[in-house]
C-alpha positions in Angstrom: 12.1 -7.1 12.4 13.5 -9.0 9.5 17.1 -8.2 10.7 16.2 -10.1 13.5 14.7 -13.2 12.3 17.6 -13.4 10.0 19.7 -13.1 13.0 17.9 -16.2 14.7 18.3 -18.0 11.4 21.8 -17.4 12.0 21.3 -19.1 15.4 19.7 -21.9 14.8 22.1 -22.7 12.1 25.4 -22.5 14.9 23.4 -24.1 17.5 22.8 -27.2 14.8 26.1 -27.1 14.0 27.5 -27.4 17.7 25.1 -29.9 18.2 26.3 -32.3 15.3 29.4 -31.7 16.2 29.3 -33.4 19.7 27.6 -36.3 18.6 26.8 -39.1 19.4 28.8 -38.6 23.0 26.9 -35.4 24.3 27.8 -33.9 27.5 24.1 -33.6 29.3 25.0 -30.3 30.2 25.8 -29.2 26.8 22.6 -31.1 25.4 20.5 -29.1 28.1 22.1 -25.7 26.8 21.3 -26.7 23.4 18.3 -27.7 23.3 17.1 -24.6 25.5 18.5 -22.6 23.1 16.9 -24.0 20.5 13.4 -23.5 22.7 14.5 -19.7 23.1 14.9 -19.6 19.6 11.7 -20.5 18.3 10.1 -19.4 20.7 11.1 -15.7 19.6 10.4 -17.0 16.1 7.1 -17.4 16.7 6.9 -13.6 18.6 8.9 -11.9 15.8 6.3 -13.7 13.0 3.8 -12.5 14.8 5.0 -9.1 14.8 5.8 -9.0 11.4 2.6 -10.3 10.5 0.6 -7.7 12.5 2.8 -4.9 11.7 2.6 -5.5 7.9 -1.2 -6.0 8.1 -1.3 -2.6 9.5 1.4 -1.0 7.1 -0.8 -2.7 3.9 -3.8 -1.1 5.3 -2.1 2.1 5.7 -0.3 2.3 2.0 -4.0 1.4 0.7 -6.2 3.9 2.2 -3.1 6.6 2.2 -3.0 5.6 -1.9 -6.7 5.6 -2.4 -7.0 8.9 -1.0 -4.3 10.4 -2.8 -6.1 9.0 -5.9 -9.7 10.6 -4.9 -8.0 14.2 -4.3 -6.6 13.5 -7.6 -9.3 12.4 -9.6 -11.5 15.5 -7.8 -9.0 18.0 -8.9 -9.2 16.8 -12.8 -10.9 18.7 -15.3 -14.4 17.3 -16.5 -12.6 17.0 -20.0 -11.0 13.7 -18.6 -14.2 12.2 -17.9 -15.9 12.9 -20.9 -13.1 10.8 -22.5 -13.0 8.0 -20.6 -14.8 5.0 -20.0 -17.3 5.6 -16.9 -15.7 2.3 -14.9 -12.4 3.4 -15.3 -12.0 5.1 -12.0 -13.6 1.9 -10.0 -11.3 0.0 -12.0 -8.1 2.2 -10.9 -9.6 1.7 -7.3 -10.6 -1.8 -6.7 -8.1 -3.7 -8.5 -5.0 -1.7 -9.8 -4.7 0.2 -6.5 -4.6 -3.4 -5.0 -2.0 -5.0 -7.4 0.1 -1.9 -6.5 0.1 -2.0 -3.2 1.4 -5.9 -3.2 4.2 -4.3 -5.1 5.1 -1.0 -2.5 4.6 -2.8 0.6 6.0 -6.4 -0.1 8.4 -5.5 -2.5 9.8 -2.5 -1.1 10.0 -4.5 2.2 11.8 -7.3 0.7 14.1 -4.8 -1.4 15.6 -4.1 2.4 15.6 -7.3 4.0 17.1 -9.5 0.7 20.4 -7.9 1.0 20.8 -8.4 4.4 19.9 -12.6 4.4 22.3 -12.4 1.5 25.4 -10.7 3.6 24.9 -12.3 6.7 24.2 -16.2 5.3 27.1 -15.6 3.2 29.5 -14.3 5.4 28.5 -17.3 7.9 28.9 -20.0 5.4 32.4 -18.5 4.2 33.7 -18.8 7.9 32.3 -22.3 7.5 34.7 -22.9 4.6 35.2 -20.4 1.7 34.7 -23.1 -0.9 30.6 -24.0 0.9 30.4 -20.4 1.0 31.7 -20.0 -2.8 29.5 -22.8 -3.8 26.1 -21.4 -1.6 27.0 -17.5 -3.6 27.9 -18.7 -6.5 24.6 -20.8 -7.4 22.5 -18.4 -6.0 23.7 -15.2 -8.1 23.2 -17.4 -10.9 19.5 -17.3 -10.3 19.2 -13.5 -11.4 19.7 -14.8 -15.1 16.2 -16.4 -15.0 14.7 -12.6 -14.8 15.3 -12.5 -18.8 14.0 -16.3 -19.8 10.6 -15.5 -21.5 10.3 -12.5 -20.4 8.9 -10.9 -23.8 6.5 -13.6 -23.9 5.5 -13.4 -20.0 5.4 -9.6 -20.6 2.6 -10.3 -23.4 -0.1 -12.4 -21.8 0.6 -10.6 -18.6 -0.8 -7.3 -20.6 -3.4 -9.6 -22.5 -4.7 -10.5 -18.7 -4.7 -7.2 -17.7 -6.8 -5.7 -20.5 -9.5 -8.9 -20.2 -9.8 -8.0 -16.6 -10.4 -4.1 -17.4 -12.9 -5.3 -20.2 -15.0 -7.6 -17.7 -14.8 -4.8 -14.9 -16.3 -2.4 -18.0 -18.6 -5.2 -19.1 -20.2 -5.2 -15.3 -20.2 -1.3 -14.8 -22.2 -0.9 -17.9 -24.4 -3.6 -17.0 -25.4 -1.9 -13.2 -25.2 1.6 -14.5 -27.8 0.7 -17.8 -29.9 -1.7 -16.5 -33.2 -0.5 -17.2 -31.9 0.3 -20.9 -31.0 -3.1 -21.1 -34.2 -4.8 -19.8 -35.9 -2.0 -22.1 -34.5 -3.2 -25.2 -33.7 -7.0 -23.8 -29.7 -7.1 -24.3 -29.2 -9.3 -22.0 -28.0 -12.1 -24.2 -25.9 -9.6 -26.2 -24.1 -8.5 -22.7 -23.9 -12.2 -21.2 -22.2 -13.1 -24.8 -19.5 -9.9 -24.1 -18.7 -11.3 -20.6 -18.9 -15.1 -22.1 -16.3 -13.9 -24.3 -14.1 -12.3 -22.0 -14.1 -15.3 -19.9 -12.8 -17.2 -23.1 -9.8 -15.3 -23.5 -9.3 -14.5 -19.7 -8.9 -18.2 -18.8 -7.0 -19.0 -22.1 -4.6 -15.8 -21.1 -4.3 -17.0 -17.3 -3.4 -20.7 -18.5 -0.5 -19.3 -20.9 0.6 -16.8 -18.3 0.7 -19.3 -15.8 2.4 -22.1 -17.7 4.9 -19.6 -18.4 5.7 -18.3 -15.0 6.2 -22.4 -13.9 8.5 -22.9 -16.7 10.4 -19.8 -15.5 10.1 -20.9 -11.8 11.5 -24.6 -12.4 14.3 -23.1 -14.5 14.9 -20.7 -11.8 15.5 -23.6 -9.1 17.9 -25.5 -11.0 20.8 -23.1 -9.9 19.8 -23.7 -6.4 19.3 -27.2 -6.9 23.0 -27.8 -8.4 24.2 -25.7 -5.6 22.6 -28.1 -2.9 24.0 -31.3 -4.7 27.5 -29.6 -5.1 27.2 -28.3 -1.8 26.7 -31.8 0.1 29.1 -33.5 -2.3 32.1 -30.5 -1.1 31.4 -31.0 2.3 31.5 -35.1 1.9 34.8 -34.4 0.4 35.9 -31.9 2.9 34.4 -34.4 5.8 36.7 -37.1 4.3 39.8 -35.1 4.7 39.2 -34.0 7.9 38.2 -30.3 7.2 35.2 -29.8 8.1 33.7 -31.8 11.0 29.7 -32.7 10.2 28.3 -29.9 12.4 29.8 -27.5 9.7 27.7 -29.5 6.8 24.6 -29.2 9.1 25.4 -25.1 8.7 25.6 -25.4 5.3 22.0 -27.5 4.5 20.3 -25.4 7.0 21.6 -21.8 5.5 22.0 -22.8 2.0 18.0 -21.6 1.5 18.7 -18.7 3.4 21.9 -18.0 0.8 19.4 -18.7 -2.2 16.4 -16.6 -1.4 17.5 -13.0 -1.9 18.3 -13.8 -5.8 14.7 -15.6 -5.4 13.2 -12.6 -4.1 14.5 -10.5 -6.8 13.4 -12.8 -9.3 9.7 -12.5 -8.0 10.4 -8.6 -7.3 11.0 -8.2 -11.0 7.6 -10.7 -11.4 5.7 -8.2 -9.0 6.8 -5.4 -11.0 6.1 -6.2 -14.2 2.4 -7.5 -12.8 2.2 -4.0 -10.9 3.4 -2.0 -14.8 0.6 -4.8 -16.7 -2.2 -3.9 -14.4 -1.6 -0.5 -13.3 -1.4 1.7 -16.0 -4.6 3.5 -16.0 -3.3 4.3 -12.3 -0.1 5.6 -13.7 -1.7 7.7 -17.0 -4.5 9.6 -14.3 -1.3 10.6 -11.2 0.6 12.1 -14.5 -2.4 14.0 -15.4 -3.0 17.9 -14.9 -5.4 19.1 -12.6 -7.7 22.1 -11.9 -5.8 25.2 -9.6 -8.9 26.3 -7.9 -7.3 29.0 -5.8 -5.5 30.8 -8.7 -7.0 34.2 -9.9 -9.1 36.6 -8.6 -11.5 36.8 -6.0 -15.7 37.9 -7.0 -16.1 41.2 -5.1 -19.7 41.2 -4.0 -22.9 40.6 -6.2 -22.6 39.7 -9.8 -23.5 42.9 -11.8 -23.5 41.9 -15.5 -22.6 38.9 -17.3 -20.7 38.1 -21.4 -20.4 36.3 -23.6 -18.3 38.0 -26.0 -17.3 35.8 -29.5 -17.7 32.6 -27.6 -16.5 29.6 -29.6 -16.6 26.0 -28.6 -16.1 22.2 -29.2 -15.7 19.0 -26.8 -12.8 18.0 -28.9 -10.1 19.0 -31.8 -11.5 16.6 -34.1 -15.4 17.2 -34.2 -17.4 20.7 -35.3 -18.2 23.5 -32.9 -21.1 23.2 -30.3 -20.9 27.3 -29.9 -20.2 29.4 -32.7 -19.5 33.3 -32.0 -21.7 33.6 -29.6 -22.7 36.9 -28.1 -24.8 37.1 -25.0 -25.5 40.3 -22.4 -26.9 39.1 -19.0 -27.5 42.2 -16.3 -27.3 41.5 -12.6 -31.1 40.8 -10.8 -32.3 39.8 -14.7 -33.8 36.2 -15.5 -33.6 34.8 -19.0 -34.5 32.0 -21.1 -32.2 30.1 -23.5 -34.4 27.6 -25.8 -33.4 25.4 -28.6 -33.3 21.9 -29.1 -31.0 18.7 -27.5 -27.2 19.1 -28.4 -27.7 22.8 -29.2 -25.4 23.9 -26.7 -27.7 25.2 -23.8 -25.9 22.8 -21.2 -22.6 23.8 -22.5 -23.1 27.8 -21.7 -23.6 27.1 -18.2 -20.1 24.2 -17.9 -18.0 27.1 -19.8 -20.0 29.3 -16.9 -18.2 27.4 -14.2 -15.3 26.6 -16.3 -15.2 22.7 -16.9 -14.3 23.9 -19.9 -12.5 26.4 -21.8 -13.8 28.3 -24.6 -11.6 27.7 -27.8 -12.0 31.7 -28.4 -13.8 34.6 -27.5 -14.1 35.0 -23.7 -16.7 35.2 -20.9 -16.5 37.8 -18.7 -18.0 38.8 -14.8 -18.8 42.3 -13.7 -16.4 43.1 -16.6 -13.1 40.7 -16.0 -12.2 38.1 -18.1 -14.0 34.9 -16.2 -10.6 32.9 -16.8 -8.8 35.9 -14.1 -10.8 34.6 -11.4 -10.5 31.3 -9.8 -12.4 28.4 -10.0 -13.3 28.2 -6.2 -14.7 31.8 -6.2 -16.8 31.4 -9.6 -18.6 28.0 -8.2 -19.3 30.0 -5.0 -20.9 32.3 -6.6 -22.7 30.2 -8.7 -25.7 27.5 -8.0 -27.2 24.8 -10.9 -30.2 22.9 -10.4 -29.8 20.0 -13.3 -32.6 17.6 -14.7 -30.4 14.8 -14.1 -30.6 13.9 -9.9 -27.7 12.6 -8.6 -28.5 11.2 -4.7 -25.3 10.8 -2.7 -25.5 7.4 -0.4 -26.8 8.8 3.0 -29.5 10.1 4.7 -32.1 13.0 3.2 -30.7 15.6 5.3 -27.0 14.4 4.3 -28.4 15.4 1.1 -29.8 18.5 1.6 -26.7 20.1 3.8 -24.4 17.9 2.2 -21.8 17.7 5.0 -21.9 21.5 6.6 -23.0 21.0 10.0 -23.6 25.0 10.4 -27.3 25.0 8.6 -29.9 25.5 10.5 -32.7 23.8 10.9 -35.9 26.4 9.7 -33.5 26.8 6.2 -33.6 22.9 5.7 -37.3 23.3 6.1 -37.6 26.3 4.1 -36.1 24.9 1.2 -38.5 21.5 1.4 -40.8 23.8 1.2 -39.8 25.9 -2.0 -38.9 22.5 -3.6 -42.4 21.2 -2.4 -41.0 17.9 -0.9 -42.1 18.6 2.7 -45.3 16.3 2.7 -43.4 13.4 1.4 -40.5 13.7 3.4 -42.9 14.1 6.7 -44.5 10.6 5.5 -41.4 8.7 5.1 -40.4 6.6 8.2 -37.5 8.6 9.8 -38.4 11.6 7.9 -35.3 13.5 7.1 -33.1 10.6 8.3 -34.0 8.2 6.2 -31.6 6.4 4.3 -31.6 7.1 0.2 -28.9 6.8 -2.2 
């Protein structure tokens, strides 16, 4: 598609230059081939732009949701461990805004990375059979451009980075506010949080302004190459005119391609932009693709029923640098048995059953199934054979029944009602409006 409106570019630019070149005296069936190709011409302009437009609009939308689920099957696959370390927003963050300065970068930037070279080529090679020295003069100026890629880059580099990390601090700011609002009302911090985002906005638009001013200083100092290449260009041809040549039609080429010539080295300029923006802004999305994940398929498979259950010189921490949460411990569970494990918060009842369904790995000792080491089987098989019914609810955006089924389409309907029943939520399901279809989450 870009070959092609480069190619009518290249056109327009002959079909200018054959028309100057009759002047004034214009044979009227020469002007009536001209000036119908020049109708052709944009007209296919217009049909090609259109093209492009629809065909890139569908490619961005592609790259997005093609990224974003790439991302989710990542971060699914990661081990709890990475969440406990992080900052709850982070992954909304990596979704909603870095995914989005990334994909400017792989779909406009990788498109441009094919179509630069070509407009250089082409233009070029037209302008040399123009005259070598318009077609020097049109290179020349424009290669010079590439140098502006270093002009305040270290400085450009910094606030570009400062932005980035305001942005990431407001997103945080917001998250925290949605996902603790009643703790805030509770304890009225609503003044303390409207003073953190009042002082992210200080430094965001202070950031922006510098970043900005920067970028213009770079982008007028990137145009002066061009702009001494238009002057010298127009005063080469004048000379050339004068001596007979060039004829004017040959000029015309050279005015009408000489932004053609120029825009490659442009584009690269605002490639390199792009891609130190994408390297600012993206880096979260960067660290969690180089992370390791879970391999839920590797190890055994649980044969049948789960006979006995141990814990056998169990040790444990959340982390290198703070004490252990289990300390030897030693526990004998038989199959069919029910016990009870009380103590009080933080004593490390919640963190028996997540070393149950491996989250995490003890730091020693070792838990073991019907036997086997519990690290032999896979992860898949152990939370298959395992069920947890938490204090914290978690309701998944959806309907009741999404909720109870949670997307198997193969449970019937008297075990949805037996287990309302068990959990005794039947009678205020049945009042609700739509009953089992009603909307939560």
């Amino acid at each position: 598609m870009g070959i092609s409106l480069i190619l009518l570019d290249l056109i327009f630019a002959q079909n200018s230059r054959e028309l100057f070149d009759l002047a004034p005296n214009i044979p009227l069936n020469s002007a009536q081939r001209i000036l119908f190709t020049f109708a052709i011409i944009i007209l296919f302009q217009f049909i090609l732009r259109y093209l492009h437009e629809w065909l890139g609009s569908y490619l961005n939308e592609s790259v997005v949701y093609s990224m974003r689920k790439n991302v989710l099957i990542k971060i699914q696959h990661l081990p709890l461990k990475y969440f406990d370390e992080h900052h709850s927003s982070k992954v909304n963050n990596i979704f909603f805004n870095q995914l989005e300065t990334t994909k400017e970068f792989v779909v406009r930037s990788v498109q441009d990375m094919i179509k630069l070279p070509l407009t250089f080529i082409l233009t070029g090679a037209f302008l040399f059979q123009v005259h070598y020295l318009l077609g020097i003069i049109a290179v020349g100026s424009s290669v010079l451009q590439v140098f502006s890629i270093r002009v305040l880059k270290k400085r450009l580099d910094k606030f570009m980075r400062l932005e980035a990390e305001i942005d990431e601090e407001v997103y945080y700011t917001v998250g925290e506010t949605v996902q603790g609002i009643r703790e805030i009302k509770t304890n009225q911090l609503e003044p303390y949080m409207e003073k953190r985002l009042e002082n992210c906005r200080k430094k965001g638009i202070l950031y922006t302004i510098k970043r900005v001013q920067l970028q213009t200083l770079r982008d007028i100092i990137k145009e002066v190459p061009a702009k001494i290449g238009y002057v010298a260009g127009i005063g080469a041809g004048m000379y050339l005119m004068a001596t007979n040549t060039i004829r004017p039609g040959d000029l015309v080429a050279f005015i009408t391609l000489i932004g053609k010539t120029v825009e490659p080295f442009d584009g690269i300029v605002n490639i390199y932009s792009s891609f130190q923006e994408t390297m600012a802004r993206a880096k979260d999305l960067f660290e969690v693709m180089a992370e390791p994940i879970e391999d839920y398929v590797e190890g055994k498979v649980i044969d049948g029923k789960i006979k006995s259950l141990s814990f056998n010189d169990v040790s444990f921490s959340y982390s290198e640098n703070t004490s252990n949460i289990l300390s030897h411990i030693y526990l004998d569970v038989k199959g069919g048995s029910t016990i009870a494990l009380i103590g009080p918060s933080g004593g490390g009842k919640s963190t028996l059953v997540k070393l149950l369904y491996r989250f995490y790995e003890p730091n020693s000792g070792h838990i073991a199934i019907n036997g086997a080491r519990l690290s032999g089987y896979s992860i898949d098989s152990i939370r298959n054979n395992m069920s947890i019914v938490s204090q914290d609810i978690f309701i998944f955006d959806g309907t009741i029944r999404d909720n109870i089924t949670m997307g198997r389409k193969d449970i019937p309907q008297s075990a949805i009602d037996n287990a309302l029943s068990i959990s005794q939520a039947i009678e205020f399901i049945g009042k609700l409006p739509d009953g089992l279809d009603t909307k939560v989450g």
